[in-house]
Steps between C-alpha positions, in 0.01 A plus 500: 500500500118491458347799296196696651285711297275586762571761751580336834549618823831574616488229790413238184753632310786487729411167657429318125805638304301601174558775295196732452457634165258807527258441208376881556749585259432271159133698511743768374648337215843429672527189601751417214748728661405350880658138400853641458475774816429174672688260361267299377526521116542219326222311749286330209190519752563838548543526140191403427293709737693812386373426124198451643465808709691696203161374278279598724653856600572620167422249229742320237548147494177295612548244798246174505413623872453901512118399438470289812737724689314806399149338621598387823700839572157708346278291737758556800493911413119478497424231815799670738472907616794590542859487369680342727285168541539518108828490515514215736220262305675579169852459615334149630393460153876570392631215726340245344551625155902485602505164677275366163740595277814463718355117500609522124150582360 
């Protein structure tokens, strides 16, 4: 099973087998209770990005990338005009963050 945080199209989806996990939803603080509606807790990738997201939503324990995270996602909001090609370039940015620390990073 490959992980996609990016929204695909349905075509993609159904021809690559990946699981789409709609990022639209950690903006609103909830992507702690997404993992186990999906399955997926106890993905130490996942994990990771969910602490991170958590720190950047609402605060609490600092993560070593929410600065970098928060530039790139700041620069996307201000370079991109609307919404849904947001969504896209940061769920991008999500992808790599997974497959980084699904390397073992």
């Amino acid at each position: 099973m490959t992980l996609q945080l990016s929204s695909p199209t349905a075509a993609s989806e159904a021809a690559s087998g990946r699981v789409w996990v709609p990022f639209i939803l950690a903006s609103q603080g909830r992507f702690e209770v997404l993992l186990p509606s999906f399955g997926l807790n106890g993905h130490p990738a996942l994990e990771r990005i969910g602490a991170l997201i958590h720190y950047l939503d609402v605060g609490g324990v600092p993560v070593p990338e929410a600065a970098g995270l928060e530039a790139l996602l700041r620069g996307a909001r201000d370079a991109l005009g609307d919404d849904d090609a947001l969504l896209a370039k940061a769920g991008r940015l999500l992808d790599y963050l997974y497959a980084h620390y699904a390397a073992g990073a």
